[in-house]
N, C-alpha and C positions, 0 to 999 in steps of 0.2 A: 485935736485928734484923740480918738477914743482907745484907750489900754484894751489890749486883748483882756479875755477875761480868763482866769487862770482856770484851767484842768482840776476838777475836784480828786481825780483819781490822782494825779501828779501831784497838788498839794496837799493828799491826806500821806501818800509816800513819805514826801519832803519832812513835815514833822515828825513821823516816827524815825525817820533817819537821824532828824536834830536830836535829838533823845541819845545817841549813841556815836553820835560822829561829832565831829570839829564844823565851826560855822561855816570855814572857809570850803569844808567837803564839802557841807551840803548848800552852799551858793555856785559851787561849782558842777555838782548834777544840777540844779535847778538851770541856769545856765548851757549845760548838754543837754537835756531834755526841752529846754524851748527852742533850742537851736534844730529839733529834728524835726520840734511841731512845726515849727516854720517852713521846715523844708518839705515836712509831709504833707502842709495845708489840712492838717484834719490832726485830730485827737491822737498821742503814740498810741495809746491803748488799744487801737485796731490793726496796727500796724502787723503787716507779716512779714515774716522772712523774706521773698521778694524785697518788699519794702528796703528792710533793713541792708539790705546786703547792696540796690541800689545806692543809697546814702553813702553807705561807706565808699563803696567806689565813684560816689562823687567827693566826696573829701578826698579820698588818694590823686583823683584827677583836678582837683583844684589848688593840691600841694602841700595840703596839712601835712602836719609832722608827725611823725611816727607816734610822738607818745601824745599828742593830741585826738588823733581817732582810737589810740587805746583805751585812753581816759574816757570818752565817749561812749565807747561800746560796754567799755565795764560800768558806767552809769546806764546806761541803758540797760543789760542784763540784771543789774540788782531791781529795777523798776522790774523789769517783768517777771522776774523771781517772787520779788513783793503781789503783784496779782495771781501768781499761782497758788499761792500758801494763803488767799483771799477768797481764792475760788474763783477768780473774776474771769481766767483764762486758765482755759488746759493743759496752755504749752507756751514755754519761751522761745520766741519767734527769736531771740538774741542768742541763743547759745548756741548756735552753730555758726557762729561770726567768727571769721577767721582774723587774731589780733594781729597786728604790722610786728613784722621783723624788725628790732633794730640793729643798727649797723654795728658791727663790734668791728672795736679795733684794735691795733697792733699795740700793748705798751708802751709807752716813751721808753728811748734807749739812746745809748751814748753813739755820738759820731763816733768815726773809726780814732780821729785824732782825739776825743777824749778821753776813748779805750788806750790808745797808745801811753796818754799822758798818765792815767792809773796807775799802767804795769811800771811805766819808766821810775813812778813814784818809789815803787818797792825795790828798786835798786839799791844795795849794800853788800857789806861780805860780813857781816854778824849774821849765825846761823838764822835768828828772827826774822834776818830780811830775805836771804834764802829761801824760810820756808813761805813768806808773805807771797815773794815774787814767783812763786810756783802755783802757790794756792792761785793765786789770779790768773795766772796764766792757765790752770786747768779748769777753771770754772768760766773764761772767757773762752780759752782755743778747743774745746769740748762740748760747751755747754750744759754743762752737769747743774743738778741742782744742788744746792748746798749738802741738805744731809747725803746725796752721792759721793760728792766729792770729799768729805769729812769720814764716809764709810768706807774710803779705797785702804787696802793695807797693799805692804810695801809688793808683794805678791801681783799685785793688780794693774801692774803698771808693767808694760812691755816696752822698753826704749830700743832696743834694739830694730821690733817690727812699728815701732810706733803706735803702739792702739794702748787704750787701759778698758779695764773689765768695769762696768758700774753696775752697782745693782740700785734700781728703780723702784716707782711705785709698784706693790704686789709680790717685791720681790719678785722682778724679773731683770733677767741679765739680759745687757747689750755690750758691744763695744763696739768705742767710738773712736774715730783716730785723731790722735793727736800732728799737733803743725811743729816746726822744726822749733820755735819757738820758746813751746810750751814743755818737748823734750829736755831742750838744752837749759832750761830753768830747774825741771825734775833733776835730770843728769847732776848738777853742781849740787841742788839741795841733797839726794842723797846721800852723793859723797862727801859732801864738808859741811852740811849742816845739820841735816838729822842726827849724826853719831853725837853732837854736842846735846843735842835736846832727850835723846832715849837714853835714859837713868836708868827708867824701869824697865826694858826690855817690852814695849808693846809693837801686837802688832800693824799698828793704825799708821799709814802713811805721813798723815799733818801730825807733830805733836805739840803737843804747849812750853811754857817755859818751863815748867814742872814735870816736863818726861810724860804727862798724861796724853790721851787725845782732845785734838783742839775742838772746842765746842762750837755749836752756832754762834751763840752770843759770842764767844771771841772772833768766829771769823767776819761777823754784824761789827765787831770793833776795829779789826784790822782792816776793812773796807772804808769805812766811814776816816781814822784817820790816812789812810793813801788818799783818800778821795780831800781831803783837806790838804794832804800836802802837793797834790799835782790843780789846785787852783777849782776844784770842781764843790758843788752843794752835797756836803756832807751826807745830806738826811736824802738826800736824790740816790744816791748811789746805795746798793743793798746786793746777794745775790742772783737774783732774779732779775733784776736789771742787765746783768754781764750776760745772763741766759738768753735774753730776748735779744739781747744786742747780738751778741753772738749768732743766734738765729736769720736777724732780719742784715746783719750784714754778709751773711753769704750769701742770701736771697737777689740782694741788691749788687753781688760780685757773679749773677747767672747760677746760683747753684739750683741743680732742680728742688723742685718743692717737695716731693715727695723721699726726697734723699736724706734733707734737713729735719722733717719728722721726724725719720727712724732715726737721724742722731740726738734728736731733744728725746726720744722714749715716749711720745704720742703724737694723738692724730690731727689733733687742732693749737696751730701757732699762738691764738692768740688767747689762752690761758698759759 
């Protein structure tokens, strides 16, 4: 059987591409580019938009994968990019190719029972575990993000009506309500734990063992070990994990969706 015979335009491309790309890129255009000659029966180099836009929606329709006709379309636009700055052609019949969405998804997050088994973790009566068992619970029963919940002073927190004040990205304020839970954790760390930890009189809600405010990296620390002593993957657990979990298990308890937004402080869940 006789080898097609290769495309001079295609393979004078292909070399200057090896000049500046990795082997594997460019056996991979070469690879997308004969896979379109094939399909086009004729040279790409004539190929027009029509054309192009056929193709791709025969790949869509045959099941390719999202980042296989991207990969493809971005080979194919650099080739006709390459004949425009040639002169060969006036116009890239590729760049109005519309690339495949991919599917984004929801972060992994903890089942409800291994949210349980964290908070239950931080159970003690040393002011430490007080404020552990608080912090988790308002970064879980809230869905704050870390530096929110690190930025709450004692001001910010309403137990009485249940809500706390956070200020978000942009500095903007929301609040958010807190579950009976997450009260009655704040409730006890106030009264019997904070007054052990505030030396210095601040006025930051988490403090450290040194009366300062608790940092990230401490509360990266007080997560990681709850998260070893309630039996779960240390380096898995962080707080952005409690944020989404928290999100995606109201979601999956009927909360509407646009409710759960305005308590995470934006429009899209899965950042």
């Amino acid at each position: 059987m006789t080898s097609p015979i290769p495309d001079r335009e295609v393979e004078g491309f292909l070399t200057l591409l090896a000049a500046r790309r990795a082997p594997r890129t460019v056996e991979a255009y070469r690879r997308d580019l004969s896979q379109l000659e094939g399909w086009l029966g004729k040279s790409p180099t004539v190929a027009t938009t029509e054309d192009l836009e056929r193709w791709v929606a025969r790949m869509r329709a045959d099941g390719n994968a999202a980042t296989t006709i991207a990969r493809r379309i971005a080979a194919v636009r650099s080739f006709f990019r390459h004949q425009v700055l040639l002169g060969a052609r006036d116009d890239n019949p590729a760049a109005a190719l519309e690339l495949p969405r991919r599917a984004r998804k929801l972060p992994r997050t903890l089942s409800p029972g291994e949210a349980e088994r964290l908070i239950e973790a931080a159970a003690g009566s040393t002011p430490r575990a007080m404020r552990d068992r608080a912090l988790v619970e308002v970064m879980y029963g809230a869905g704050l993000r870390v530096s929110e919940a690190l930025g709450l002073h004692r001001r910010s927190v309403d137990l009485d009506d249940r809500l706390v004040r956070a200020l978000g990205k942009g500095s903007k304020e929301r609040i958010v309500p807190l579950g009976r839970p997450a009260v009655e954790a704040l409730r006890r760390y106030i009264a019997m734990g904070r007054p052990h930890l505030d030396c210095r009189s601040r006025p930051e809600l988490f403090l450290n063992a040194r009366g300062g405010p608790l940092t990230r990296a401490g509360a990266f620390l007080i997560l990681r070990r709850l998260a070893e002593k309630a039996g779960l993957e240390p380096q898995r657990v962080h707080p952005h994990l409690l944020r989404h979990s928290f999100a995606t298990h109201l979601l999956e308890g009927g909360a509407d969706l646009r409710s759960v937004q305005e308590m995470l402080g934006h429009a899209d869940l899965s950042t």
